[in-house]
Residue frames as a rotation matrix with the C-alpha (Angstrom) as fourth column:
UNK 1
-0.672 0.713 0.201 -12.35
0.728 0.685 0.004 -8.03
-0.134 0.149 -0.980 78.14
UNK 2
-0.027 0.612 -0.791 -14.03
0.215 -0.769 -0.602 -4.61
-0.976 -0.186 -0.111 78.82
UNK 3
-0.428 -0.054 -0.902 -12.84
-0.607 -0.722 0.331 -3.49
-0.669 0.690 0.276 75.33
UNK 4
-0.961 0.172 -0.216 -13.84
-0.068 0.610 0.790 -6.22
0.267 0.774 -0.574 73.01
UNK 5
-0.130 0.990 -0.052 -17.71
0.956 0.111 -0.270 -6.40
-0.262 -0.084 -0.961 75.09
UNK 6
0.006 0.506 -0.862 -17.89
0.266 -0.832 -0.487 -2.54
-0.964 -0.227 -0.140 74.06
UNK 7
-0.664 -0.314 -0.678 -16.73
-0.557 -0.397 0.729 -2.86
-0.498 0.863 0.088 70.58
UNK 8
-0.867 0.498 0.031 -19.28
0.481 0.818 0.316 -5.50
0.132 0.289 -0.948 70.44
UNK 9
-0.172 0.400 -0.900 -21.59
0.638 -0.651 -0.412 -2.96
-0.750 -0.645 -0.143 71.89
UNK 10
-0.267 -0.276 -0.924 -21.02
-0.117 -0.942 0.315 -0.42
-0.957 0.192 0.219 69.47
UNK 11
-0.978 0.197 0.073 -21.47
0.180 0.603 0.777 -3.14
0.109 0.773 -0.625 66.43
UNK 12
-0.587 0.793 -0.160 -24.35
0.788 0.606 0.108 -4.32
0.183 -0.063 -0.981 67.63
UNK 13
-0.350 0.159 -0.923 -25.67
0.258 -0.931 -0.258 -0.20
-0.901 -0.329 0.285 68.22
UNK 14
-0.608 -0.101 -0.787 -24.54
-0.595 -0.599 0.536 0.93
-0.525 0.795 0.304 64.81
UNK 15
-0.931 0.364 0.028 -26.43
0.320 0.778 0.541 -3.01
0.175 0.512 -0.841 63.42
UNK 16
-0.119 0.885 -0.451 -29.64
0.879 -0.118 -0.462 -1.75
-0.462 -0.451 -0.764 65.20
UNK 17
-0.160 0.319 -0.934 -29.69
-0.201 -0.937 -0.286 1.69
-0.966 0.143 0.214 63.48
UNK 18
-0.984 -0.134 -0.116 -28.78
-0.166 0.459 0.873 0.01
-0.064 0.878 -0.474 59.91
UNK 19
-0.899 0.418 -0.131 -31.75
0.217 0.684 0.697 -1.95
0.381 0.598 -0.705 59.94
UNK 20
0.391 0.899 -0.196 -34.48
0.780 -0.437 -0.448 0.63
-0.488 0.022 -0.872 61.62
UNK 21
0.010 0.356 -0.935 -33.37
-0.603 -0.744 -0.289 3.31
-0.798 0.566 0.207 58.77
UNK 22
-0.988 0.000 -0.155 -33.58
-0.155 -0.046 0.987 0.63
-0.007 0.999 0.045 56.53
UNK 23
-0.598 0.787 0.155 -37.02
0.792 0.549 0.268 0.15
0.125 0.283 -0.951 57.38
UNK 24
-0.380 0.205 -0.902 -37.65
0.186 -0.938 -0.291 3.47
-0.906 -0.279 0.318 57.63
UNK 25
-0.579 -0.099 -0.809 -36.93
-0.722 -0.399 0.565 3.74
-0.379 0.912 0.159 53.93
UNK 26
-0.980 0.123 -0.155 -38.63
-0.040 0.644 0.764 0.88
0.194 0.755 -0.626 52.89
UNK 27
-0.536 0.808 -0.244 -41.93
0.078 -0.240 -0.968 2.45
-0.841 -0.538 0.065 54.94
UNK 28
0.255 0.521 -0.815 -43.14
-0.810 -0.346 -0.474 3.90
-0.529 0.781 0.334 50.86
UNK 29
0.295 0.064 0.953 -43.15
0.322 0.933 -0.162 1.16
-0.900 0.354 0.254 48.40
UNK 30
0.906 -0.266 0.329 -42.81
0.144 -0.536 -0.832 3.96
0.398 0.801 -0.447 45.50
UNK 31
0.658 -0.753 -0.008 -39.45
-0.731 -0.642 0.231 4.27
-0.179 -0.147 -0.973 47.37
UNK 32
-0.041 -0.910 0.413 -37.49
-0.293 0.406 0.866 1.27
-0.955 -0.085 -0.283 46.97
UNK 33
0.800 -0.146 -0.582 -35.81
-0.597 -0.095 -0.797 1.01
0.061 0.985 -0.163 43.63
UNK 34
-0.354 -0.918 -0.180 -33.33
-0.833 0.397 -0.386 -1.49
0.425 0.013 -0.905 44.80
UNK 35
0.545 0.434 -0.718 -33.44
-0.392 0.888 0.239 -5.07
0.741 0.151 0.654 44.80
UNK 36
-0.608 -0.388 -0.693 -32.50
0.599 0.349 -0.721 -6.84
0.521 -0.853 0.020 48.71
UNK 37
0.266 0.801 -0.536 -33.41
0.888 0.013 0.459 -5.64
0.374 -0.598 -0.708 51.52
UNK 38
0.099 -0.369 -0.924 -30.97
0.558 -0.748 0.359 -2.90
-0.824 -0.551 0.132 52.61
UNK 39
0.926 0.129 0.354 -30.92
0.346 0.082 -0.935 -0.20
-0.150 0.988 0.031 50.28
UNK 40
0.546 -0.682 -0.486 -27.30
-0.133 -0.644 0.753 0.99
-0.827 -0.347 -0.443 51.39
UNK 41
-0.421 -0.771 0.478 -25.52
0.344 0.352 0.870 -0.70
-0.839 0.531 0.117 48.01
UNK 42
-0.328 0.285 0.900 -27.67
0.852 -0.323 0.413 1.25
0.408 0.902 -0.137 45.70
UNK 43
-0.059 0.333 -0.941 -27.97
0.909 -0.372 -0.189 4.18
-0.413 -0.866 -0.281 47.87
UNK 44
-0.919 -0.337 -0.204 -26.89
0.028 -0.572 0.819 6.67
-0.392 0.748 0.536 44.82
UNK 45
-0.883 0.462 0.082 -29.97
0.287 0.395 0.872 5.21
0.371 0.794 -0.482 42.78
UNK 46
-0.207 0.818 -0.537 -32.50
0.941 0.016 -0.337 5.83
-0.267 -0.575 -0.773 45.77
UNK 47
-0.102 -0.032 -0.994 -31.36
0.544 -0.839 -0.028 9.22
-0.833 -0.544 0.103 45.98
UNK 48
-0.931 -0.362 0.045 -31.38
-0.004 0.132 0.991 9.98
-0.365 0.923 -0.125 42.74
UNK 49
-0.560 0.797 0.228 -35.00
0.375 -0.002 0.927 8.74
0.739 0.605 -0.297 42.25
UNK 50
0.530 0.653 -0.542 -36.44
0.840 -0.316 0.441 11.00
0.117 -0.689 -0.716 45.46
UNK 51
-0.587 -0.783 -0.205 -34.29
0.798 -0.603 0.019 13.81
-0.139 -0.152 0.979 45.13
UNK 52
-0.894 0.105 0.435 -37.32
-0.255 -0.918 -0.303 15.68
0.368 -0.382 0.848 44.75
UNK 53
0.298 0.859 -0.416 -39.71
0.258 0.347 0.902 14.11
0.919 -0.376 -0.119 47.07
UNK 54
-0.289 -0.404 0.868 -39.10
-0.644 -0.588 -0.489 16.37
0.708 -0.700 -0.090 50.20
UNK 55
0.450 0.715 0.535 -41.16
-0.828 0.110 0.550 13.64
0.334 -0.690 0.641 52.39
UNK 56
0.592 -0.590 -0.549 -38.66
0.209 0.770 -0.602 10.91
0.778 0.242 0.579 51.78
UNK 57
-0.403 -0.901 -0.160 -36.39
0.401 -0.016 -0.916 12.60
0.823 -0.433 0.368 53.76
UNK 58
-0.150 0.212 0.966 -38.26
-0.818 -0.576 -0.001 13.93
0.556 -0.790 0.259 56.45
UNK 59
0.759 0.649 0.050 -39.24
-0.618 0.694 0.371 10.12
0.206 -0.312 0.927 57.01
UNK 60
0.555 -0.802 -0.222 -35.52
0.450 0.514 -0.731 9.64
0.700 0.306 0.646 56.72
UNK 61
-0.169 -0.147 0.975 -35.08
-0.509 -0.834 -0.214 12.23
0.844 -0.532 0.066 59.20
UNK 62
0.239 0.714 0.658 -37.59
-0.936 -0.010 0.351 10.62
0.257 -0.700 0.666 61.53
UNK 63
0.953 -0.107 -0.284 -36.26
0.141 0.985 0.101 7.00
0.269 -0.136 0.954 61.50
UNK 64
-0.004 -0.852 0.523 -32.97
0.102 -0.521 -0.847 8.30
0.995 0.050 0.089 61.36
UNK 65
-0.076 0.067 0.995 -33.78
-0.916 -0.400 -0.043 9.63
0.395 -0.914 0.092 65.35
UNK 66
0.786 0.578 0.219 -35.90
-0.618 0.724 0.308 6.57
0.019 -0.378 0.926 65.78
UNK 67
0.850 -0.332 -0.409 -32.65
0.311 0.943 -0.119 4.29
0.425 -0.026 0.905 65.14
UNK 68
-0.213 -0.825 0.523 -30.01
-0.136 -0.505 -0.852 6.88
0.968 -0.253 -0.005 66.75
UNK 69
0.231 0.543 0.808 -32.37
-0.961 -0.001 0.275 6.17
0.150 -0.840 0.521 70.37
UNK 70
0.824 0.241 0.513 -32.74
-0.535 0.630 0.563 2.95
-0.188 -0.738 0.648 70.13
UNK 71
0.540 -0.813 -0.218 -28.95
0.302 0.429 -0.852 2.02
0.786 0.394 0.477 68.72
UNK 72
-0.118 -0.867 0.485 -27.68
-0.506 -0.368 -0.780 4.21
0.855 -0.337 -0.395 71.44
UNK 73
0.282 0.339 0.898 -30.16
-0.914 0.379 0.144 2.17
-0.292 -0.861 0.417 74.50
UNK 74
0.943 -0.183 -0.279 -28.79
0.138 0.975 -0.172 -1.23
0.304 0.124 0.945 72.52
UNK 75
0.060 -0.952 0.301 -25.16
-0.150 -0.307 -0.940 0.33
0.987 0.011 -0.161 73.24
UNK 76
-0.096 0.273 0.957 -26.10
-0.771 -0.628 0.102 1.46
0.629 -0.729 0.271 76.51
UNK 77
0.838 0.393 0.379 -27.49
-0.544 0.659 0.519 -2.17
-0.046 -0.641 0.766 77.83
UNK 78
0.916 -0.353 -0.192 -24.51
0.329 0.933 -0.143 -4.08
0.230 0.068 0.971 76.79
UNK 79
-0.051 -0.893 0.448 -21.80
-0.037 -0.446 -0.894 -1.53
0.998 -0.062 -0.010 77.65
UNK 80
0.092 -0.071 -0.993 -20.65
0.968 0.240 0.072 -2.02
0.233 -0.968 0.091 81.47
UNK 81
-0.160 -0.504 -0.849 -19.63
0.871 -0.476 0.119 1.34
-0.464 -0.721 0.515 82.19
UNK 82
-0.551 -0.312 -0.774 -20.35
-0.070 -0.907 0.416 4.91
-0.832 0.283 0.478 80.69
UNK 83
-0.109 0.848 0.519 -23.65
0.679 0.444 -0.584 3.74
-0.726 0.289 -0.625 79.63
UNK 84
0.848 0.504 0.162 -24.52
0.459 -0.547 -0.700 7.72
-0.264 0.668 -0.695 77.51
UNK 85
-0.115 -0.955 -0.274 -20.79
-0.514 -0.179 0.839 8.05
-0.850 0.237 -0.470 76.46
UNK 86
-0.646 -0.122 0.754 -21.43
0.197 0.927 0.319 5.06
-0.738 0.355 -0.575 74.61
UNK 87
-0.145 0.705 0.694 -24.35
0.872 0.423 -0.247 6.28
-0.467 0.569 -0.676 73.31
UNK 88
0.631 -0.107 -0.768 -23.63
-0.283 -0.954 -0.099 9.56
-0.722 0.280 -0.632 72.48
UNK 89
-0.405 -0.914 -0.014 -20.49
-0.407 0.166 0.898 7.67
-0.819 0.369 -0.439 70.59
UNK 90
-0.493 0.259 0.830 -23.06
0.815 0.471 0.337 5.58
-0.304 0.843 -0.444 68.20
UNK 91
0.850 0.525 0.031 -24.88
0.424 -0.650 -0.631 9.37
-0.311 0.549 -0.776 67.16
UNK 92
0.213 -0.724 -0.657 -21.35
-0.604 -0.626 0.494 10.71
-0.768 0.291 -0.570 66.40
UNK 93
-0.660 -0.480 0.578 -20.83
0.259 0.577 0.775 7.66
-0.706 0.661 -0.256 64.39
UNK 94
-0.063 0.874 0.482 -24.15
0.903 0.256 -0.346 8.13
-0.426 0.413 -0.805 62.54
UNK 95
0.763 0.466 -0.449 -23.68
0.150 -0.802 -0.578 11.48
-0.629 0.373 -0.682 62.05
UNK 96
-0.519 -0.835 -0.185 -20.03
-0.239 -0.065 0.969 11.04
-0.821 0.547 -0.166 60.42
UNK 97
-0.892 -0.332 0.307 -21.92
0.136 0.451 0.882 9.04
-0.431 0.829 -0.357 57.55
UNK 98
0.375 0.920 -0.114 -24.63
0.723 -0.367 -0.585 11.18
-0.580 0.137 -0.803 57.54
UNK 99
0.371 -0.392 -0.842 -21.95
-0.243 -0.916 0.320 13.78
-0.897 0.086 -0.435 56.42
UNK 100
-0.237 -0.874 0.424 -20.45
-0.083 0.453 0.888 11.62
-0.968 0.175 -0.180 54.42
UNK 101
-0.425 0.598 0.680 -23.21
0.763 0.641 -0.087 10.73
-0.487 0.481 -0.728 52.67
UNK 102
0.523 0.092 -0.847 -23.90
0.126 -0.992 -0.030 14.64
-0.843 -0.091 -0.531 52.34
UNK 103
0.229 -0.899 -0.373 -20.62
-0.319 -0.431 0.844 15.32
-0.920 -0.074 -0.385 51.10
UNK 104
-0.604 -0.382 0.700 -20.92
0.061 0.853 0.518 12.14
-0.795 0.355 -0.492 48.33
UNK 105
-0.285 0.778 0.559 -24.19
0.956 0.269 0.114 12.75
-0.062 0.567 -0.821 47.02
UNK 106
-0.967 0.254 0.010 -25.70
-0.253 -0.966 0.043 16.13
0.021 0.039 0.999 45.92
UNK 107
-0.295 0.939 0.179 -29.46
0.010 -0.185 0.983 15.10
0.955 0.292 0.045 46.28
UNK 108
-0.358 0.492 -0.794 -30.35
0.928 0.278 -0.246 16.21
0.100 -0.825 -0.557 49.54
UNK 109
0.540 0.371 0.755 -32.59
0.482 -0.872 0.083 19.22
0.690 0.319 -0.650 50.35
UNK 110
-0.223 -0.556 0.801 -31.45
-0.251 -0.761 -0.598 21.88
0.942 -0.334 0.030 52.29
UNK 111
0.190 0.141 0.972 -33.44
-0.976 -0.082 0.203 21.44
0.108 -0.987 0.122 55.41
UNK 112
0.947 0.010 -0.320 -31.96
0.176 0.820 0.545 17.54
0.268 -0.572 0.775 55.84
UNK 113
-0.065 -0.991 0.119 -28.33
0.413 -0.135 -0.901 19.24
0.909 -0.009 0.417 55.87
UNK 114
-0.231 -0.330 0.915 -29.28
-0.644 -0.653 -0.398 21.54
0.729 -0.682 -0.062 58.37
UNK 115
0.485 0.703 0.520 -31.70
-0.850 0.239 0.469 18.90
0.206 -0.669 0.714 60.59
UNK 116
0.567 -0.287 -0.772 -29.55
0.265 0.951 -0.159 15.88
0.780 -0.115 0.615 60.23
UNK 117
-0.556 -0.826 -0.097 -27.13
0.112 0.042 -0.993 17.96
0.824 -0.563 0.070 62.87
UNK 118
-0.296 0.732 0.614 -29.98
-0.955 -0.239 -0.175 18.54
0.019 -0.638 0.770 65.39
UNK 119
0.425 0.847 -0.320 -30.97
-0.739 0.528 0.417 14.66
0.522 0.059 0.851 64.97
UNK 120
0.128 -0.515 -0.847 -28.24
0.132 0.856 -0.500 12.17
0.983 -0.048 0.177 65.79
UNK 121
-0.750 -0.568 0.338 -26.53
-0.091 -0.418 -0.904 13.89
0.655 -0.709 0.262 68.96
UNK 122
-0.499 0.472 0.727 -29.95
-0.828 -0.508 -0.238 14.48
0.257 -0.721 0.644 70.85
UNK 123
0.513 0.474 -0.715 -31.48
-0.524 0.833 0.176 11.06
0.679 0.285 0.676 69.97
UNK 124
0.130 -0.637 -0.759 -28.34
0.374 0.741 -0.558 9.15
0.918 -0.211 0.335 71.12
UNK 125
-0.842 -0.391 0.373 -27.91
-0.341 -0.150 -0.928 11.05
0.419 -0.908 -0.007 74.31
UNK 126
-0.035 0.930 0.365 -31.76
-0.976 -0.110 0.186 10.38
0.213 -0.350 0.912 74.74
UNK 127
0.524 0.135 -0.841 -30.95
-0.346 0.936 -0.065 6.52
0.778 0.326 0.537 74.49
UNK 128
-0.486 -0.846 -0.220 -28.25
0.097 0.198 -0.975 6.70
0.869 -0.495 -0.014 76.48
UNK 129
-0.870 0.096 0.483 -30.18
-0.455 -0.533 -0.714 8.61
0.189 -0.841 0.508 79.54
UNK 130
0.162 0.969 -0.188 -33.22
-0.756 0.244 0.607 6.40
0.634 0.044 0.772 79.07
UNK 131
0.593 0.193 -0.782 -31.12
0.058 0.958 0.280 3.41
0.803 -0.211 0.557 79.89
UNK 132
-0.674 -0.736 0.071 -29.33
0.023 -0.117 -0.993 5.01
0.739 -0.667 0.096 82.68
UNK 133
-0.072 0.874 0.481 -32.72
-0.912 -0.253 0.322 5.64
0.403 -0.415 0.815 84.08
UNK 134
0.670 0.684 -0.288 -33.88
-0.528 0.712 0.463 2.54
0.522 -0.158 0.838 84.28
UNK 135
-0.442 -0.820 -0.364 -30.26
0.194 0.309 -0.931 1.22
0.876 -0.482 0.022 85.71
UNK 136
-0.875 -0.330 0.355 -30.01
-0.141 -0.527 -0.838 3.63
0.463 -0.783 0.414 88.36
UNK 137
0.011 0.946 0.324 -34.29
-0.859 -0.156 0.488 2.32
0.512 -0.283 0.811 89.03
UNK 138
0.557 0.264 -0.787 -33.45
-0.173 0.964 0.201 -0.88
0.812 0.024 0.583 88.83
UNK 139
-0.389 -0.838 -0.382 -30.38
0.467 0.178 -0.866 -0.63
0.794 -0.515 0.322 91.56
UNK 140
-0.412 0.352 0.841 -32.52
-0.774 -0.622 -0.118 2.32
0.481 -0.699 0.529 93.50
UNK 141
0.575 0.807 -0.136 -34.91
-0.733 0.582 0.353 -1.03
0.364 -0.103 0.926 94.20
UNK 142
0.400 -0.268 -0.876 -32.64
0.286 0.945 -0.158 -3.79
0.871 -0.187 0.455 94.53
UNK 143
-0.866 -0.499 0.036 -30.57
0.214 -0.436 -0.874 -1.64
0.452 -0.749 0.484 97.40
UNK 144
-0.143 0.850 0.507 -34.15
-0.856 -0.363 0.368 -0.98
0.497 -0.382 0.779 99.06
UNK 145
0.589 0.591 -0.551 -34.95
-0.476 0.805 0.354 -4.54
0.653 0.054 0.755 99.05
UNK 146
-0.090 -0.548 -0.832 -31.44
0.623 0.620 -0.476 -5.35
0.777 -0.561 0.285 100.64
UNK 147
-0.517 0.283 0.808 -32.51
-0.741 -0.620 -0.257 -2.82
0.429 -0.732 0.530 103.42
UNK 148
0.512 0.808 0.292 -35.63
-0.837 0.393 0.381 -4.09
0.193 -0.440 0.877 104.36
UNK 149
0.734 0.059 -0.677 -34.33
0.168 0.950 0.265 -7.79
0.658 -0.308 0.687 104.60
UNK 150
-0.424 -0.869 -0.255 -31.00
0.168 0.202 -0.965 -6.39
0.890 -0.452 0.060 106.56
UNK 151
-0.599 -0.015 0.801 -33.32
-0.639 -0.594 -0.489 -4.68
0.483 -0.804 0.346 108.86
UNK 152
0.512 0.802 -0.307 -35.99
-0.594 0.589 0.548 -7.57
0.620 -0.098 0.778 109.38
């Protein structure tokens, strides 16, 4: 059961990044050239028509982080165990098809090749450790509370 609520976990991680970089990208109106909402099935075409708009990608950069955090704290709540494993696992995923996507396309600038490895990894561990925080608050409290009433 453990494995099927973490692969669900992971979905539902990687579904939450999907759809805050696509709204990242869809932040400029002069940026979407593609007709739906996601632009991943014309993703060639995007690139292509911003290949030299350096700000595109810094804003692609920046959501990017923004959906590597909060994909890894959606991981994080729904995994039982090994809460920033989990989330460290949805910035490795993100950064494979950042690479990929590298590797496919030639219209990125230099500095998103180098920054995309500095984004995913630190984000997702940041997600991960946010929602251990708040665990390990939320448990620091409830184990207080069952003090006080054992001792009353």
């Amino acid at each position: 059961m453990n494995f099927l609520r973490n692969t669900f976990a992971v979905f539902v991680g990687l579904g939450v990044a999907a759809l805050l970089i696509t709204l990242g990208v869809r932040l400029n109106s002069s940026w979407i050239t593609y007709e739906g909402f996601t632009p991943f099935q014309r993703w060639e075409t995007l690139l292509k028509s911003v290949e030299h708009k350096p700000y595109f990608f810094v804003a692609l950069l920046i959501s990017s982080g923004i959906a590597a955090t909060v994909g890894g704290v959606a991981t994080a709540i729904i995994v039982k165990y090994a809460k920033v494993a989990y989330a460290i696992l949805i910035g490795f995923i993100l950064l494979f098809i950042g690479m990929l996507d590298i590797i496919i396309f030639p219209y990125h600038p230099t500095f998103y090749k180098i920054l995309i490895f500095l984004t995913f990894f630190p984000f997702a561990w940041m997600g991960g450790k946010i929602t251990e925080v708040i665990y390990n608050r939320k448990n620091k409290k409830r184990r207080k509370l069952l003090k006080e009433k054992r001792n009353l």
